[in-house]
SEBA-863701 format. One record per residue (C-alpha): y, x, z negated. Coordinates in pm, whole numbers, plus 50000, padded with zeros to 5 digits. Layout:
% SEBA-863701
LOKOL      y      x      z
LOKOL      Y      X      Z
...
***
This chain:
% SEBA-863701
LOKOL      y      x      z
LOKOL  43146  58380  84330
LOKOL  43212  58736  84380
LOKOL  43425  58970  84356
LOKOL  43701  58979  84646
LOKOL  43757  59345  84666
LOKOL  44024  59611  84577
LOKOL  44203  59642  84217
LOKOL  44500  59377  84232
LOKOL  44495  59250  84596
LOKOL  44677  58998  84704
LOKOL  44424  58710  84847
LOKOL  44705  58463  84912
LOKOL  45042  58631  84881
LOKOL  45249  58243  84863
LOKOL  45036  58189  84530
LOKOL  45010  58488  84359
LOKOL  45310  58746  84450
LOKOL  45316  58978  84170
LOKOL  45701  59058  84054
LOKOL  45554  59318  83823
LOKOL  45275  59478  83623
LOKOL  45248  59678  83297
LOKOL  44942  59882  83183
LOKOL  44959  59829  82805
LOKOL  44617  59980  82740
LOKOL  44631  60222  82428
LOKOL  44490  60597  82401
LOKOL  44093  60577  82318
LOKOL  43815  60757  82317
LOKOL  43563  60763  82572
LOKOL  43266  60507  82554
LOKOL  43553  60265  82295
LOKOL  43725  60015  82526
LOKOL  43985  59865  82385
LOKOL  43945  59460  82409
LOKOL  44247  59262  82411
LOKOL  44247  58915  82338
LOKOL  44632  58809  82286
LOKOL  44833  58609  82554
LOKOL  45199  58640  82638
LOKOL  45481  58411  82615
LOKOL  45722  58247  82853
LOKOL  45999  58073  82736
LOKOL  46391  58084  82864
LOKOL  46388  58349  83073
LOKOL  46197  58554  82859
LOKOL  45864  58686  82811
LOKOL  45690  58785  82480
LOKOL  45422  58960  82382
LOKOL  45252  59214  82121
LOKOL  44991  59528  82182
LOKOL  44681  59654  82012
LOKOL  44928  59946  81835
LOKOL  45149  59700  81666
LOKOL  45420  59690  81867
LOKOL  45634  59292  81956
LOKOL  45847  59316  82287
LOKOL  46107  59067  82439
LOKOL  46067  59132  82816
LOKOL  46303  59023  83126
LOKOL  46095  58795  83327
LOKOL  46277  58830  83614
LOKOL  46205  59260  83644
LOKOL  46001  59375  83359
LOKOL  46319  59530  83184
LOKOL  46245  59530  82741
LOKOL  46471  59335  82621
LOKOL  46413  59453  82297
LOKOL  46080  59636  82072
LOKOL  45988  59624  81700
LOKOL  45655  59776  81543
LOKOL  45458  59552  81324
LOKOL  45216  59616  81088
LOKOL  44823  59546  81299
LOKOL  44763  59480  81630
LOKOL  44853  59173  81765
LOKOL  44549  58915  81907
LOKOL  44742  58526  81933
LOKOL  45041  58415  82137
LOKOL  45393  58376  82008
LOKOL  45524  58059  81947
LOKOL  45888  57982  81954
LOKOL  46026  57785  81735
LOKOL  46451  57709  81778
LOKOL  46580  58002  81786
LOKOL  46292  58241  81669
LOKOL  45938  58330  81736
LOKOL  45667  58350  81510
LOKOL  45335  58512  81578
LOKOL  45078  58692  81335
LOKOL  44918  59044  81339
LOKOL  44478  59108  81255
LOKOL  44650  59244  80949
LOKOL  44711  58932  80861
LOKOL  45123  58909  80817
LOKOL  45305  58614  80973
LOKOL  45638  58741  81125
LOKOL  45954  58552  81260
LOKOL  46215  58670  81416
LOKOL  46496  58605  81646
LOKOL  46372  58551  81994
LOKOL  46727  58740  82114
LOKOL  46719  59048  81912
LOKOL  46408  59093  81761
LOKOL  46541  59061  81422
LOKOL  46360  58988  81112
LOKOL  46370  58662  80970
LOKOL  46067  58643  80718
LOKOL  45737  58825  80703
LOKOL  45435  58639  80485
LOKOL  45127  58809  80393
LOKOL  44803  58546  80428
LOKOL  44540  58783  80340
LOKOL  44325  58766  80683
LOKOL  44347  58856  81035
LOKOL  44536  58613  81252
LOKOL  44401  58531  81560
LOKOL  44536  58210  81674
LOKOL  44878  58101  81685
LOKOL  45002  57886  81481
LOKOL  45141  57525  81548
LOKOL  45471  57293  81416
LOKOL  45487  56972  81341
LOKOL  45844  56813  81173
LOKOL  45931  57194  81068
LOKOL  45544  57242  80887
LOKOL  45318  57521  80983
LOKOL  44993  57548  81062
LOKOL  44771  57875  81085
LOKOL  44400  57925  81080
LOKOL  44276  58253  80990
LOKOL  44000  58442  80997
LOKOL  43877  58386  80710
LOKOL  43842  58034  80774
LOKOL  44159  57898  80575
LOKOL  44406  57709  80675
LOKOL  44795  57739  80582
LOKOL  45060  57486  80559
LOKOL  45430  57651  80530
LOKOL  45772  57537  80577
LOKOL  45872  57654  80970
LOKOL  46191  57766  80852
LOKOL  46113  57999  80557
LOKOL  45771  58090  80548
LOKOL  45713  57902  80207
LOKOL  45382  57852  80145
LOKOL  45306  57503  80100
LOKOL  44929  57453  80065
LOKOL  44608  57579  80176
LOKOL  44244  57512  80264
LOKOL  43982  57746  80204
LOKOL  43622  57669  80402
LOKOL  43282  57836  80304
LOKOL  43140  57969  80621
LOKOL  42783  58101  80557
LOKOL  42657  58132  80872
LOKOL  42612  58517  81021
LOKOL  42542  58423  81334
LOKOL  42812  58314  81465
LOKOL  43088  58383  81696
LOKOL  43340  58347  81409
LOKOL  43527  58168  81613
LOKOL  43905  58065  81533
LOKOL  44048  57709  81662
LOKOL  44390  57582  81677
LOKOL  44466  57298  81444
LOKOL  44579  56925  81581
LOKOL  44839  56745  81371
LOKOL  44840  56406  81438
LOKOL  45006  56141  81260
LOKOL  44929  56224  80861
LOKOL  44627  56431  80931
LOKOL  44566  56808  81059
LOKOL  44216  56833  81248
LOKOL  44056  57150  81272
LOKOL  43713  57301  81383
LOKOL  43526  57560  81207
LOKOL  43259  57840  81241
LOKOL  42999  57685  81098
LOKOL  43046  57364  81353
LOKOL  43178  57135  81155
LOKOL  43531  56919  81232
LOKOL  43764  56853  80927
LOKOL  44020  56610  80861
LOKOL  44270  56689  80607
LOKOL  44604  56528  80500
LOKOL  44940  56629  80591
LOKOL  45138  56670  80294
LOKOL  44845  56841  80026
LOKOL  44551  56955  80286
LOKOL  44328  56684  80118
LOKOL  43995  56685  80252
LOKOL  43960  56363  80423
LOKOL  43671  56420  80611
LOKOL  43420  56655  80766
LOKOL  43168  56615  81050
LOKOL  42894  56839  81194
LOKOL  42988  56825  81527
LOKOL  42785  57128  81625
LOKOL  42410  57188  81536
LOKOL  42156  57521  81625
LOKOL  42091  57881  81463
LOKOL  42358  58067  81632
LOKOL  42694  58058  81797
LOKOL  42774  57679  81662
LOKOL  43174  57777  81584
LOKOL  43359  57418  81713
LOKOL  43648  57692  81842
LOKOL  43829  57526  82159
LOKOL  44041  57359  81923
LOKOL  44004  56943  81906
LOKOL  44210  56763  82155
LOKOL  44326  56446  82120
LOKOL  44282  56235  82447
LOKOL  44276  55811  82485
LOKOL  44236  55762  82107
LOKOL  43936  56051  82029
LOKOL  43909  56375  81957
LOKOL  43761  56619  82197
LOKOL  43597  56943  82046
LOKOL  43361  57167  82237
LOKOL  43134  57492  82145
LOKOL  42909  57754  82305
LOKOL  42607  57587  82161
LOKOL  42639  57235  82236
LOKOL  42775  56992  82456
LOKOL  43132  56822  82428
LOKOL  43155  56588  82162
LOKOL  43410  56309  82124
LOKOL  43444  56220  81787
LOKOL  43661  55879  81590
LOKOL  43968  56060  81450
LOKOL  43983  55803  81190
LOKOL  43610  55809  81029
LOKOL  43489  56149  81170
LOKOL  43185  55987  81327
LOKOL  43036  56168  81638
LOKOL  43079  55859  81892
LOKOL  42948  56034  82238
LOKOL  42827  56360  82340
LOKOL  42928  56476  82748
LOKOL  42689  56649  83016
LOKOL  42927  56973  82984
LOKOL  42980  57303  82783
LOKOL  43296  57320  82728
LOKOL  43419  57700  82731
LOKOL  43865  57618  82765
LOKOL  44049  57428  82564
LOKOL  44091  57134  82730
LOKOL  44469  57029  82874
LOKOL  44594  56647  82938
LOKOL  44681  56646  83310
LOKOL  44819  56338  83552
LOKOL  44626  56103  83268
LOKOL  44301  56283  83259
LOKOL  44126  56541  83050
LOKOL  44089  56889  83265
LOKOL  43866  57189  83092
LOKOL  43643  57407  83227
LOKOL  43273  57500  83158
LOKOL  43068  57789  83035
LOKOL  42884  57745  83438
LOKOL  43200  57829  83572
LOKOL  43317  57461  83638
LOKOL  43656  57276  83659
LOKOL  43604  56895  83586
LOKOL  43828  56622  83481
LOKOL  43765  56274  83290
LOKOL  43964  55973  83332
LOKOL  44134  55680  83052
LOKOL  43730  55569  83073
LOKOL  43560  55923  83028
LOKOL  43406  55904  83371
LOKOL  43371  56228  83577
LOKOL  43663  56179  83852
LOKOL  43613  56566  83981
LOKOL  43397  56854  83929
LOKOL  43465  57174  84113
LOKOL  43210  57507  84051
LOKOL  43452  57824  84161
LOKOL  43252  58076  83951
LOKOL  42924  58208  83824
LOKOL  43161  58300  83507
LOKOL  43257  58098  83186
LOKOL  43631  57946  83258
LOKOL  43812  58028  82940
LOKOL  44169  57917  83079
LOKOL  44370  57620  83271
LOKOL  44726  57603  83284
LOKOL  44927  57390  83518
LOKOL  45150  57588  83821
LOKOL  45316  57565  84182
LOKOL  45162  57175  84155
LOKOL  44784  57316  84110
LOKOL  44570  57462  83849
LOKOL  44555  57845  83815
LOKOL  44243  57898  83642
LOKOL  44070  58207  83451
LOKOL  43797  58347  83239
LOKOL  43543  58627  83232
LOKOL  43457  58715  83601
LOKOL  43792  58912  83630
LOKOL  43959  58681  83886
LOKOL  44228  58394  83875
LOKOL  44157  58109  84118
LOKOL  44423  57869  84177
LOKOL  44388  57474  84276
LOKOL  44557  57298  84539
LOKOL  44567  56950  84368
LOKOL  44759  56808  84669
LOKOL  44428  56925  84912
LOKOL  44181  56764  84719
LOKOL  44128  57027  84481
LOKOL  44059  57316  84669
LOKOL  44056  57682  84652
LOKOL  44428  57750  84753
LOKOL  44410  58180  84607
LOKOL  44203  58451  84451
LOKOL  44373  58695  84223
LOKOL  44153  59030  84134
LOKOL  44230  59183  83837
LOKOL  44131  59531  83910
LOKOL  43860  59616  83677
LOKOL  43504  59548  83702
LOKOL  43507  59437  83266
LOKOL  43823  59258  83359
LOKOL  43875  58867  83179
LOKOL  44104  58625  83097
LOKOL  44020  58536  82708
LOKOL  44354  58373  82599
LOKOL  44569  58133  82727
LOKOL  44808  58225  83014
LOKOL  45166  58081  83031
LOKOL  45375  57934  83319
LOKOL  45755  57827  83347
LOKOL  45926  57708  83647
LOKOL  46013  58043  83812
LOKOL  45702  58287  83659
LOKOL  45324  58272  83543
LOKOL  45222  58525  83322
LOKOL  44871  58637  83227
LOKOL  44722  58909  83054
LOKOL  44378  59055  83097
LOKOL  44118  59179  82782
LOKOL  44201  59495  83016
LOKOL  44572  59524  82852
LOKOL  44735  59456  83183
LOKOL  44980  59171  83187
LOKOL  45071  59057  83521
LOKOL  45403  58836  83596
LOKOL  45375  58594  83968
LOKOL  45637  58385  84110
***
């Protein structure tokens, strides 16, 4: 599909109605874009999110107003998580902060030695972070305490070096690395339980859309093959899927929604059977996130599409972006009032 036409017009204003916009691109040379790859926040009225100088703000969702502003040591590239009262996000210097989602204020700050590119997740007040250099970290929620940590080998040079979310489930964290392989490890020591090569070729085999768990099986996709569906309990690839699976996938009305590297939106039933399949791109889909009863829906052709559910799943509005190397790389984030997204172009737009 292409292109629509001018920077940031308005293709169906009851869909997308910008509130406000903020250039955060910062100073660079000519022929150096600056790539962005970190996703904002939405949570209570607020909005959160960090810039490729360092710097954390707390924004009004409502008008744009900063709340409040710290500087942090590296550029930020994951989305905040809240947690209670704080939020806790990490910096490609690789120091986990948290801080009071209110004020900004300090809570703890832990050094983990590699670039954080993912955020992290909590389970029963653990943490878990996967950084770049392919370790994972288990720490107390509340104080940054370092509980444990796994440390994985990745030889492989020709890869994406891709970073995946973990999946706690039950005693077990799942996680997928660069070099294509699926882990199991336990809960309370990071035991390996077991590994599984879920992803085979030369090049660009990182299992990085993060395993989802969906009707009893994980789901973990890659560049280089197709989805897999593997037993969470043994680790044995069951079933591989017609698709390449380019989002991380998102459990919606009972069915597993992702979309494709050709640009696809499809969704699986309870019985893994194809229920829809929608092409609205020539572009990989790298994001799907639930809004206004539809799916908005973005990736690397620098335009948001948005699904009308209710009208058989069709295209219901076409957001431009504004910038012929435009994308959507991260997730975006919706609440009941706003959706937030933010381009690799440092623009983060706010709809209602």
């Amino acid at each position: 599909m292409k292109s629509m036409g001018a920077s940031g017009v308005k293709e169906e204003k009851e869909v997308f109605f910008p509130v406000w916009i903020r250039n955060q691109d910062p100073s660079y040379r000519s022929g150096n874009l600056p790539i962005s790859l970190q996703a904002p926040r939405l949570d209570r009225g607020l909005l959160f999110i960090g810039d490729e100088n360092g710097v954390m703000r707390a924004f009004q969702a409502s008008d744009g107003r900063v709340v409040w502003s710290t500087q942090d040591k590296g550029a930020h590239q994951s989305q905040v998580i809240v947690y209670d009262k704080n939020i806790i996000y990490g910096t490609i210097e690789g120091r986990l902060y948290s801080r009071d989602r209110l004020s900004g204020k300090l809570k703890y700050e832990v050094a983990l030695g590699a670039a954080v590119e993912t955020s992290p997740i909590i389970q029963n007040g653990r943490m878990f972070i996967h950084t770049r250099n392919h370790q994972i970290f288990c720490l107390d929620a509340v104080s940054g305490k370092i509980l444990w940590a796994y440390k994985r080998s990745v030889p492989y040079l020709t890869t994406l070096q891709g970073v995946s979310t973990p999946l706690v489930q039950a005693n077990r964290v799942f996680v997928g690395f660069a070099d294509g392989t699926l882990v199991a490890l336990s809960l309370e020591e990071g035991v390996l339980v077991w590994e599984s090569k879920v992803v085979n070729g030369q090049k660009f085999i990182d299992a990085d859309t993060g395993p989802t768990l969906f009707q009893g099986k994980l789901f973990i996709g890659s560049q280089a093959n197709q989805l897999a569906s593997v037993n969470p309990s043994t680790g044995i690839l069951e079933r591989r899927f017609p698709y390449t699976m380019t989002s991380k996938p998102l459990i919606y009305q009972g069915n597993l929604v992702f979309g494709t590297a050709d640009g696809e939106v499809v969704s699986l039933d309870k019985e893994f059977q194809e229920v829809k399949k929608i092409k609205i791109t020539d572009y990989a889909i790298s994001a799907i996130t639930p809004w206004k009863n539809g799916l908005v829906v973005g990736g690397s052709g620098g335009q948001l599409f948005w699904l009308d559910l209710k009208n058989d799943w069709s295209l219901g509005g076409i957001w431009n972006l504004g910038h012929s190397y435009s994308a959507v790389f991260d997730q975006m984030t919706a609440s009941e009032d706003h959706l937030a997204v933010y381009s690799n172009r440092n623009r983060l737009y706010v709809f209602e």
